[in-house]
SEKOL-813108 format. One record per residue: chain; residue in three letters; x negated, y, z of N, C-alpha, C, O in turn; residue number from 1. Coordinates in steps of 0.1 Angstrom, whole numbers, plus 5000, padded with zeros to 4 digits. Layout:
# SEKOL-813108
+--------+--------+--------+---------+------+---------+----------+-------+--------+---------+------+--------+---------+------+-----+
: chaine : residu : n.east : n.north : n.up : ca.east : ca.north : ca.up : c.east : c.north : c.up : o.east : o.north : o.up : num :
+--------+--------+--------+---------+------+---------+----------+-------+--------+---------+------+--------+---------+------+-----+
:      A :    ALA :      X :       Y :    Z :       X :        Y :     Z :      X :       Y :    Z :      X :       Y :    Z : NUM :
...
+--------+--------+--------+---------+------+---------+----------+-------+--------+---------+------+--------+---------+------+-----+
This chain:
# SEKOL-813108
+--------+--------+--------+---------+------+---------+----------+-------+--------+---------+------+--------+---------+------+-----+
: chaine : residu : n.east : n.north : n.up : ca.east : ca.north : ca.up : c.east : c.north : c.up : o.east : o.north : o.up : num :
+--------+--------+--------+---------+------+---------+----------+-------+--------+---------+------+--------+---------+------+-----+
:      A :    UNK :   3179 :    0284 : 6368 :    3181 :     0277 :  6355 :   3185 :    0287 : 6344 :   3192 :    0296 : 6348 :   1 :
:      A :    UNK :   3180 :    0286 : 6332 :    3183 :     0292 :  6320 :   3183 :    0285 : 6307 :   3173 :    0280 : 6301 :   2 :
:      A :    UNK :   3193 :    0286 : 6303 :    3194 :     0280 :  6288 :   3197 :    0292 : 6283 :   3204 :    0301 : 6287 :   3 :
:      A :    UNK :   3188 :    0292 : 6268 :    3196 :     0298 :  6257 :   3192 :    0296 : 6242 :   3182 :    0291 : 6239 :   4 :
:      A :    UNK :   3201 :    0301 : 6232 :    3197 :     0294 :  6219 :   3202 :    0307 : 6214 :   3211 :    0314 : 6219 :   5 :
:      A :    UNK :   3191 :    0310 : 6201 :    3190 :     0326 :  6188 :   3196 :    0315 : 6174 :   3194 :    0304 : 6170 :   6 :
:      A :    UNK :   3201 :    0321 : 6171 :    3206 :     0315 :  6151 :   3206 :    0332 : 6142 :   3209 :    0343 : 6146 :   7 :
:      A :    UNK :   3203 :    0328 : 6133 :    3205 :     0340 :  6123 :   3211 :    0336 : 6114 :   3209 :    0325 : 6108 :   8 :
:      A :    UNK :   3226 :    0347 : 6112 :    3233 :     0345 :  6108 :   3240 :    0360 : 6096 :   3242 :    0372 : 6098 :   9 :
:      A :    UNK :   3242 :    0350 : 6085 :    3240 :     0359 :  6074 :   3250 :    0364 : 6076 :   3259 :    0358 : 6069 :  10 :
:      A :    UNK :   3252 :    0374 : 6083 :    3269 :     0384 :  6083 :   3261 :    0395 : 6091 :   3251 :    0393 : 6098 :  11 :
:      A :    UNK :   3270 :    0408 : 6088 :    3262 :     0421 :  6096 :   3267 :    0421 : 6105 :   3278 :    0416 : 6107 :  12 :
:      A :    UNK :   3258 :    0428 : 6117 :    3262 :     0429 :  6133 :   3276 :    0431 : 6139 :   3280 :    0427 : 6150 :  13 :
:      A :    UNK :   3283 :    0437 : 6129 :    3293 :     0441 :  6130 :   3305 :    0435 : 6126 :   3316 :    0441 : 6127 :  14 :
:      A :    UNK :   3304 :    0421 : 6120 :    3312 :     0411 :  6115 :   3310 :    0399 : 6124 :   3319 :    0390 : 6126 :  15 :
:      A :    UNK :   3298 :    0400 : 6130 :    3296 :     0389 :  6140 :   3302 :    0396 : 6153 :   3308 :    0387 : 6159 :  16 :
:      A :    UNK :   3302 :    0409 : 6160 :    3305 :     0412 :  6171 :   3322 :    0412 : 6168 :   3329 :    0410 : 6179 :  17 :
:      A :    UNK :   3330 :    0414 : 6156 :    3343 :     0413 :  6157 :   3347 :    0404 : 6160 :   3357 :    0405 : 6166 :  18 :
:      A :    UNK :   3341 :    0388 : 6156 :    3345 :     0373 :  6160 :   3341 :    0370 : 6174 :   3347 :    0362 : 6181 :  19 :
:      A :    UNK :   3327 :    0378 : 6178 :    3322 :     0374 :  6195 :   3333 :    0384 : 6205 :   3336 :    0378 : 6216 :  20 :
:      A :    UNK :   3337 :    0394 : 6204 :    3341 :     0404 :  6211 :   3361 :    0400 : 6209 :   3369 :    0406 : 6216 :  21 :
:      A :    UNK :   3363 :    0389 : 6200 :    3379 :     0387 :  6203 :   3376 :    0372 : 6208 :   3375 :    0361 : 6203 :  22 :
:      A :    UNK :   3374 :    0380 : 6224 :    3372 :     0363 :  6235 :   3389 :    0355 : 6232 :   3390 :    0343 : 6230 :  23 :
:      A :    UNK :   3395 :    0360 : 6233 :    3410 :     0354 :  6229 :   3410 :    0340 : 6218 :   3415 :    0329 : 6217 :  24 :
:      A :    UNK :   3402 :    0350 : 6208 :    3401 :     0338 :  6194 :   3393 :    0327 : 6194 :   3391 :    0319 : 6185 :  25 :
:      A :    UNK :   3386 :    0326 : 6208 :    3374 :     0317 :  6209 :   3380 :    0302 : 6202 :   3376 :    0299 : 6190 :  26 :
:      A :    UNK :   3386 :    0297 : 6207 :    3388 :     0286 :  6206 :   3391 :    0282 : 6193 :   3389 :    0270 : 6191 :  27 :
:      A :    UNK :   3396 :    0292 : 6182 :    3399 :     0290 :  6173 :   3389 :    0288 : 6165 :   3393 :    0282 : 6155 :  28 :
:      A :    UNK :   3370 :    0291 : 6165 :    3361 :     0284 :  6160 :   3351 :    0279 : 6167 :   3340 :    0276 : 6164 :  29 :
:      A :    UNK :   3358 :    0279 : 6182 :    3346 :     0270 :  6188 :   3351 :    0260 : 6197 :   3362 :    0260 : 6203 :  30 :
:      A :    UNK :   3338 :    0249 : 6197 :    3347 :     0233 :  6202 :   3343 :    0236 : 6217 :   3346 :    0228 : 6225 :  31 :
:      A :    UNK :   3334 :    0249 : 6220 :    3333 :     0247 :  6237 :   3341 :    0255 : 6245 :   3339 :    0257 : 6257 :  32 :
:      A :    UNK :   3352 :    0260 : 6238 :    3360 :     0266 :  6244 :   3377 :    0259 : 6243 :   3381 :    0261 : 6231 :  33 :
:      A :    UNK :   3386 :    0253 : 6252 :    3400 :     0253 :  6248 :   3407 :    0262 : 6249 :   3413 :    0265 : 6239 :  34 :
:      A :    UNK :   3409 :    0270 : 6260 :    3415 :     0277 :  6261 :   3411 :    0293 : 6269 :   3402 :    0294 : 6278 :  35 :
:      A :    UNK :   3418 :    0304 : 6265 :    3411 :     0314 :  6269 :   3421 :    0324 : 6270 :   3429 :    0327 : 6260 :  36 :
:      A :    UNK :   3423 :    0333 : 6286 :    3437 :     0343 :  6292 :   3430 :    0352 : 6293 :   3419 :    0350 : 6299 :  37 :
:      A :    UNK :   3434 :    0368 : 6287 :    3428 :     0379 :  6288 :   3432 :    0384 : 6298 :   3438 :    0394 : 6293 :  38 :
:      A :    UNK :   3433 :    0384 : 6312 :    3438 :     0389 :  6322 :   3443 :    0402 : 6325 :   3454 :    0405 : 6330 :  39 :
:      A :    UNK :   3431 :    0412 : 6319 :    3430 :     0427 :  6320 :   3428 :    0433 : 6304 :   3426 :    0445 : 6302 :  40 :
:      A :    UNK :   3429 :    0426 : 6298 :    3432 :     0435 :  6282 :   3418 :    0428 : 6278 :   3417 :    0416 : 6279 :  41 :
:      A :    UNK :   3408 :    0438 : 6273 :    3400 :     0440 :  6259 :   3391 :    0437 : 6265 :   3392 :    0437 : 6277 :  42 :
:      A :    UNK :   3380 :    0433 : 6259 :    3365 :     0430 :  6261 :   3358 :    0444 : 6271 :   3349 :    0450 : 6265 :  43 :
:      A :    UNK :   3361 :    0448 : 6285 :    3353 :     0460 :  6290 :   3347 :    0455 : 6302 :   3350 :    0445 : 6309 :  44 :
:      A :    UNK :   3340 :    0462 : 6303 :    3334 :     0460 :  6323 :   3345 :    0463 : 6330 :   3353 :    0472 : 6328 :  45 :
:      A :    UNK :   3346 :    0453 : 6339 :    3355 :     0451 :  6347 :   3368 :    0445 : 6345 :   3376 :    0445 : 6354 :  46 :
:      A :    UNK :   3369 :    0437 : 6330 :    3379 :     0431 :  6331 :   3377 :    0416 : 6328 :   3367 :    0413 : 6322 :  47 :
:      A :    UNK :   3387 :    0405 : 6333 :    3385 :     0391 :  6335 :   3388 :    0381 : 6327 :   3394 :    0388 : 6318 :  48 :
:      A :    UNK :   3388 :    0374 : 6324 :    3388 :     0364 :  6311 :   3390 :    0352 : 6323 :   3384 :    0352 : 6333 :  49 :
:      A :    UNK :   3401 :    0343 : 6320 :    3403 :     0329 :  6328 :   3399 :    0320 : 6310 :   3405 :    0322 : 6300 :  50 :
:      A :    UNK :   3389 :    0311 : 6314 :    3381 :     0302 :  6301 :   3382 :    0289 : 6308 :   3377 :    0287 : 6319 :  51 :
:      A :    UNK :   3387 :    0280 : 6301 :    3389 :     0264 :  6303 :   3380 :    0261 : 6287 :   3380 :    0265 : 6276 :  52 :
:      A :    UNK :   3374 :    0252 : 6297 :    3365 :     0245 :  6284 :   3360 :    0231 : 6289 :   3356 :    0227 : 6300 :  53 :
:      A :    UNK :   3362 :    0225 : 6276 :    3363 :     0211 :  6277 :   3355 :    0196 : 6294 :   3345 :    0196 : 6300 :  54 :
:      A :    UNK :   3363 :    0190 : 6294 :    3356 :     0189 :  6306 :   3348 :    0195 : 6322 :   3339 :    0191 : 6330 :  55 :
:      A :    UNK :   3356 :    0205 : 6319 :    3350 :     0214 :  6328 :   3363 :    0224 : 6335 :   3371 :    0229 : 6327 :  56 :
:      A :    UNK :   3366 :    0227 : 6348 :    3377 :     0237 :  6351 :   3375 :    0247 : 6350 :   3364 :    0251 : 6351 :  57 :
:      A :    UNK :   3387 :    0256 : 6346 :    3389 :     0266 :  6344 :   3378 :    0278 : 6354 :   3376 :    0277 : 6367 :  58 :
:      A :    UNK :   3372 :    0287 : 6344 :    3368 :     0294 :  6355 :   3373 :    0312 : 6348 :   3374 :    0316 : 6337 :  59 :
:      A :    UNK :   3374 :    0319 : 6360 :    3373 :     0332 :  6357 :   3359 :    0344 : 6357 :   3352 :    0350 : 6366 :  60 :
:      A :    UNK :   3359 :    0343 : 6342 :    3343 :     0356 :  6338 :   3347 :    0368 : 6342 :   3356 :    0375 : 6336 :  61 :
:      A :    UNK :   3341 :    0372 : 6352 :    3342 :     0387 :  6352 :   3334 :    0398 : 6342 :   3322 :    0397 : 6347 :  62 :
:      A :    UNK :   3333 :    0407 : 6332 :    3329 :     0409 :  6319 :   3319 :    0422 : 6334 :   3324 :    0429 : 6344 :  63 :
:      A :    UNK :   3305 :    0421 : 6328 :    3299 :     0431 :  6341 :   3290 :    0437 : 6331 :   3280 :    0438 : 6338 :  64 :
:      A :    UNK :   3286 :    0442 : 6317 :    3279 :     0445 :  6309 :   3287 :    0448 : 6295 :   3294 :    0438 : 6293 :  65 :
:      A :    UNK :   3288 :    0456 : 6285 :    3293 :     0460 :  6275 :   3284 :    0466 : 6267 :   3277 :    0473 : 6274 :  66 :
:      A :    UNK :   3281 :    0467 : 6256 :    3275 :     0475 :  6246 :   3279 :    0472 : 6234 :   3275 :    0464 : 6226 :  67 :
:      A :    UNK :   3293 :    0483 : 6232 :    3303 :     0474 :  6218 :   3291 :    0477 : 6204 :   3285 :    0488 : 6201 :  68 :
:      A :    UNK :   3292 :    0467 : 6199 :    3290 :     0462 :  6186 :   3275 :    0456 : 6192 :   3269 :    0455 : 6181 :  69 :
:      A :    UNK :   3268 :    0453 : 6200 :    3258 :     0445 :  6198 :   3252 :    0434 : 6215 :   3242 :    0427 : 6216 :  70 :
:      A :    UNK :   3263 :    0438 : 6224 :    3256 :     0430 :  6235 :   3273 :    0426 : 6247 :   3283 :    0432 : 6249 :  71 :
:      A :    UNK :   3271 :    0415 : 6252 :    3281 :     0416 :  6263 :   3274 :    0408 : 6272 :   3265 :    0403 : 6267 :  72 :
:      A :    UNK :   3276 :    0405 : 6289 :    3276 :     0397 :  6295 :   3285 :    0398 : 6310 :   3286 :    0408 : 6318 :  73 :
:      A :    UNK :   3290 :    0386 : 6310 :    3301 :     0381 :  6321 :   3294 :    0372 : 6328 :   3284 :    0366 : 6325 :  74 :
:      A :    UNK :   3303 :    0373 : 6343 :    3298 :     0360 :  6354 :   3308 :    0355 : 6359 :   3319 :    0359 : 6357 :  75 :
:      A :    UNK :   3303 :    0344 : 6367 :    3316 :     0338 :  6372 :   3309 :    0331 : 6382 :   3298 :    0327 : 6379 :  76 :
:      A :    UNK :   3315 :    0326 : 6395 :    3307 :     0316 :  6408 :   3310 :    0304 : 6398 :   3316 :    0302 : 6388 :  77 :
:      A :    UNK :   3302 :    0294 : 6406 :    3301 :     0278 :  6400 :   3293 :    0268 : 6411 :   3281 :    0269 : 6416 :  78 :
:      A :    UNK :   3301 :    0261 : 6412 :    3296 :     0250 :  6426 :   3281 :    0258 : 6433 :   3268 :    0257 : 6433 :  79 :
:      A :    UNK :   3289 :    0266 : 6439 :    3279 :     0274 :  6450 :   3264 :    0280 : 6446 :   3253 :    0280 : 6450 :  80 :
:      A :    UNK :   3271 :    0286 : 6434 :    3263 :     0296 :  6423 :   3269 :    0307 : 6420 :   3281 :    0309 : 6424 :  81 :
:      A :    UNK :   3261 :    0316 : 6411 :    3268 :     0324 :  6401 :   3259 :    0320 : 6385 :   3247 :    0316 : 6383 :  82 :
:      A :    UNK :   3269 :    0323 : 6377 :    3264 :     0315 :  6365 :   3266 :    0333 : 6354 :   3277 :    0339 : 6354 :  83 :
:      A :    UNK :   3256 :    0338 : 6347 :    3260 :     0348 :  6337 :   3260 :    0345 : 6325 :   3248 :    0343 : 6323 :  84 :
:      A :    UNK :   3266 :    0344 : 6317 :    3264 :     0342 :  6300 :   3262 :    0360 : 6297 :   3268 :    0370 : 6302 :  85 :
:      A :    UNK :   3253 :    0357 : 6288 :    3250 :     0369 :  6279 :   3248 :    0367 : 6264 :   3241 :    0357 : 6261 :  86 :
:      A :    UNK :   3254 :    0374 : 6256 :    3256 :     0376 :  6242 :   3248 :    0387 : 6241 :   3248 :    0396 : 6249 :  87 :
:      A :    UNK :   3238 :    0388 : 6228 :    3229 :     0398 :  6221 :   3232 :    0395 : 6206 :   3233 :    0384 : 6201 :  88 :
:      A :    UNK :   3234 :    0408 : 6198 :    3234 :     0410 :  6185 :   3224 :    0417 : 6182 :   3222 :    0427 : 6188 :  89 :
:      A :    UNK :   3213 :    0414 : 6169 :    3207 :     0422 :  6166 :   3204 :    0423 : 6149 :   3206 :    0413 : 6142 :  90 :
:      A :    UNK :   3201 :    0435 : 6144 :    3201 :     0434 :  6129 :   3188 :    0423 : 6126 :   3178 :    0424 : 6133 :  91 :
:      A :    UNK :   3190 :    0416 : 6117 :    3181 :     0412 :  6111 :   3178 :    0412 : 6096 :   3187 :    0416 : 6089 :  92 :
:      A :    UNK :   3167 :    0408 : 6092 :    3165 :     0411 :  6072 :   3176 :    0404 : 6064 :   3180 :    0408 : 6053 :  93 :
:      A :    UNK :   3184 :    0389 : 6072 :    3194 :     0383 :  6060 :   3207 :    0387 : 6070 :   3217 :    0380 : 6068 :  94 :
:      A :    UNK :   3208 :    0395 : 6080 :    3219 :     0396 :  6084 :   3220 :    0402 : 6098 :   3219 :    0414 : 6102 :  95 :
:      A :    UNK :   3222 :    0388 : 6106 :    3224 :     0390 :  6124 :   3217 :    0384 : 6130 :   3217 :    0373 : 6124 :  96 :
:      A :    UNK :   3208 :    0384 : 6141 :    3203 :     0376 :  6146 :   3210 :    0377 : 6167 :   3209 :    0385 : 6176 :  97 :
:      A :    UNK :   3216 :    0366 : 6165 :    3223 :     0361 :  6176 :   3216 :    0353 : 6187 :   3211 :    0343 : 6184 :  98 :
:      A :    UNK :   3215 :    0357 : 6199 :    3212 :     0351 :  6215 :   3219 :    0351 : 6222 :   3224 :    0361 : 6227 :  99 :
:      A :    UNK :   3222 :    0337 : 6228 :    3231 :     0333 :  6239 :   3218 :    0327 : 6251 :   3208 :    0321 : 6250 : 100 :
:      A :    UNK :   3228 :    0333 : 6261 :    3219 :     0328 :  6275 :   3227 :    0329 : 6283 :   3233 :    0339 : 6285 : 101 :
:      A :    UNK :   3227 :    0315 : 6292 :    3235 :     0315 :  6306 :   3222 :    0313 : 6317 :   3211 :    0307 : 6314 : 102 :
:      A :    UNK :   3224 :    0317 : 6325 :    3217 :     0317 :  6339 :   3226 :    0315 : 6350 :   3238 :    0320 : 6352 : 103 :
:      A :    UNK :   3218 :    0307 : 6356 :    3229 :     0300 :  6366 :   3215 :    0297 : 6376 :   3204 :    0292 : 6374 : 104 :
:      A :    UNK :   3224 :    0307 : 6391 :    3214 :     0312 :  6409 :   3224 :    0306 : 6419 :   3235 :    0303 : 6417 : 105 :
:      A :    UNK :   3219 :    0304 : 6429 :    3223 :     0309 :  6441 :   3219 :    0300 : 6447 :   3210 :    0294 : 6442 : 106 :
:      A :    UNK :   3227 :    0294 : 6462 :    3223 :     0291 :  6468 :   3221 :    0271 : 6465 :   3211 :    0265 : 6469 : 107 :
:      A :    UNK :   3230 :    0263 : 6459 :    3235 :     0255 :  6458 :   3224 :    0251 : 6436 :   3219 :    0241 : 6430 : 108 :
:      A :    UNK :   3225 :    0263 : 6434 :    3216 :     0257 :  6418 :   3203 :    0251 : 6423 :   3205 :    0242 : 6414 : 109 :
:      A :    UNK :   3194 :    0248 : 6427 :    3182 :     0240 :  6428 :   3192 :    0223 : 6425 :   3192 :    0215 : 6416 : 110 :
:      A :    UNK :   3198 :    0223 : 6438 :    3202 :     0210 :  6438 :   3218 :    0204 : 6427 :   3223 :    0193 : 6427 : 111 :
:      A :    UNK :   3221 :    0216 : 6418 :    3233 :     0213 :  6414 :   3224 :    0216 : 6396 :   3232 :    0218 : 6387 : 112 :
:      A :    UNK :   3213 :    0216 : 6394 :    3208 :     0219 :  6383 :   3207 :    0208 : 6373 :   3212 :    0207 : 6362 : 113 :
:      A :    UNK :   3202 :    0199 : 6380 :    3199 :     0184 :  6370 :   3212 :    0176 : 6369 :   3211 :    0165 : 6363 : 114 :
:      A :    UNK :   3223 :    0180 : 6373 :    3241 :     0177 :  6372 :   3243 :    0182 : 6359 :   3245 :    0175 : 6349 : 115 :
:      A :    UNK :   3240 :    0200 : 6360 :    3251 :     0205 :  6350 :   3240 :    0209 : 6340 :   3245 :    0218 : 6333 : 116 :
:      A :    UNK :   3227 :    0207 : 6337 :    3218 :     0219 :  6328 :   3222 :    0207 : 6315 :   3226 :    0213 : 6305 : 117 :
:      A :    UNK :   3223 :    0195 : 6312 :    3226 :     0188 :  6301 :   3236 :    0191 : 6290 :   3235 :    0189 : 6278 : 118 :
:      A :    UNK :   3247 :    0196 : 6298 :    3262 :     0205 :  6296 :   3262 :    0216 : 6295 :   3272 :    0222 : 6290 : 119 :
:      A :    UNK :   3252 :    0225 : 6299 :    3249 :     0241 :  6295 :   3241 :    0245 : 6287 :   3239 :    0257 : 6283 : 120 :
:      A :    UNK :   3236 :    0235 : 6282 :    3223 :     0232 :  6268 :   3233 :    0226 : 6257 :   3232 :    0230 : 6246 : 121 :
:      A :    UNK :   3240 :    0218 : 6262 :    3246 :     0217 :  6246 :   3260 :    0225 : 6245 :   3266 :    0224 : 6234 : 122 :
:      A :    UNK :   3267 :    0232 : 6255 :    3275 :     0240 :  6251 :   3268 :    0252 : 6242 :   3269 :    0253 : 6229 : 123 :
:      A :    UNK :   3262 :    0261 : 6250 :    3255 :     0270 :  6247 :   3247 :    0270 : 6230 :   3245 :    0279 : 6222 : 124 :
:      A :    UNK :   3243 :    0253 : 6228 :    3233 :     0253 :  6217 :   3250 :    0250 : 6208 :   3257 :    0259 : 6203 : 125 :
:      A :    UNK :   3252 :    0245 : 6209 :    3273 :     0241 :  6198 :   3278 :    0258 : 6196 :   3280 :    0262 : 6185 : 126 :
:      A :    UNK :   3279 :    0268 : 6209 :    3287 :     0276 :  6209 :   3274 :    0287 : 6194 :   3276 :    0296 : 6186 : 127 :
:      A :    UNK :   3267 :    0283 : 6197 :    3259 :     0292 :  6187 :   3258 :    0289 : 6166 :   3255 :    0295 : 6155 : 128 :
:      A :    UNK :   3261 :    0277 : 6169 :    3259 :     0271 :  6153 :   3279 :    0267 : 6153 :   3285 :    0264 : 6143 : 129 :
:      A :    UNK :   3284 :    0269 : 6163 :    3296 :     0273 :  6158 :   3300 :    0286 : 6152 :   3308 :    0286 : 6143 : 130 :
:      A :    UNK :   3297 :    0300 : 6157 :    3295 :     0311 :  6159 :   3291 :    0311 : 6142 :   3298 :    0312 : 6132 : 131 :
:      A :    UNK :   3277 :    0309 : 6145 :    3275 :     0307 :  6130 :   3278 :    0304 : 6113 :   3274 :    0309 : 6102 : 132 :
:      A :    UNK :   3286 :    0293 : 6117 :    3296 :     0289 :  6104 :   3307 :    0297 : 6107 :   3309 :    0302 : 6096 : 133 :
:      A :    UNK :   3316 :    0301 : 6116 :    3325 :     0310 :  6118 :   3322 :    0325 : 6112 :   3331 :    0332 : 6108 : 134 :
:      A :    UNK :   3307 :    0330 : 6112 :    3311 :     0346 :  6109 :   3303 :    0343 : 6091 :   3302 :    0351 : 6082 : 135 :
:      A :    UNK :   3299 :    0328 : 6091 :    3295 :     0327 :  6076 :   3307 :    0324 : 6066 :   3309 :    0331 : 6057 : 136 :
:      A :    UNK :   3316 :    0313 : 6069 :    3325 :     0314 :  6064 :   3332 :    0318 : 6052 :   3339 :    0327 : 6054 : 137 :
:      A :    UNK :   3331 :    0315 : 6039 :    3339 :     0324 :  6023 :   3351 :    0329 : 6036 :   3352 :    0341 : 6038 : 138 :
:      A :    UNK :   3356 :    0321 : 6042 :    3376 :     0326 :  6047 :   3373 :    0339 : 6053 :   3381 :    0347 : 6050 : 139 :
:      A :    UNK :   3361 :    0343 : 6061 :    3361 :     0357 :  6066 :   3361 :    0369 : 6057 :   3360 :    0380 : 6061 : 140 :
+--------+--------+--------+---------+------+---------+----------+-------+--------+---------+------+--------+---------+------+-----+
C-alpha cells in the first residue's frame, strides 16, 4: 500500500525544511499529530521519535534516511508490517514543492490494508495542507 500527496508551497526549501525537520513542533501546526518525544536528539539516521497521533497508539519512527534541507524518511512496525513515511522538498517556480508518502509491507498488510489505508489517506493528505498554511503563514 502507498499513499501520498505533493502541495506547492510558497516558502523556499529552506523555510519549509525548518518547520518539517523540528519533528518536536509537529503538533503545534498539525492536527495529525498530538504528541511527539525526541528520544535521541535531532532529526539524524538513527535516531527515534515516539509520535502519538490521534486515534491511533503511539508508535516509535526510527529516522533511516536524511538529506538536511530537502528529504527525510523514518519507519516504524504496525500490526504485523513495517510502515515508512517519507518527506521530499523540492525548489519550485512560486516556492516549494512538497511530497509525503507512507508505504506500508509485510507480512500482515494485504489483509490489514482496507482497515487502515482510509486513515493514511487522510492523515497524510491533512498533514500536507497543514504543512502548507504553516510554512505560508504572515506569523512565519
Amino acid at each position: 500500500m502507498r499513499h501520498e500527496s505533493t502541495v506547492v508551497i510558497s516558502a523556499s526549501p529552506g523555510e519549509v525544511w525548518a518547520v518539517l525537520a523540528d519533528v518536536p513542533g509537529w503538533p503545534g501546526w498539525t492536527p495529525t499529530v498530538s504528541s511527539v518525544a525526541a528520544l535521541d536528539g535531532e532529526l539524524r539516521v538513527g535516531h527515534r521519535f515516539r509520535v502519538k497521533q490521534p486515534g491511533v497508539a503511539a508508535a516509535v519512527w526510527d529516522v533511516v534516511e536524511v538529506e538536511p534541507g530537502s528529504s527525510f524518511s523514518w519507519a516504524t512496525r504496525f500490526a504485523g508490517g513495517r510502515m515508512v513515511a517519507s518527506h521530499w522538498i523540492r525548489p519550485a517556480d512560486s516556492g516549494s514543492e512538497v511530497r509525503l508518502q507512507i508505504d506500508y509491507s509485510g507480512g500482515l498488510a494485504p489483509l490489514l490494508t482496507p482497515l487502515v489505508s482510509g486513515r493514511i489517506r487522510r492523515f497524510v493528505e491533512a498533514e500536507a495542507a497543514a504543512l502548507k498554511r504553516e510554512c505560508e503563514s504572515p506569523n512565519r
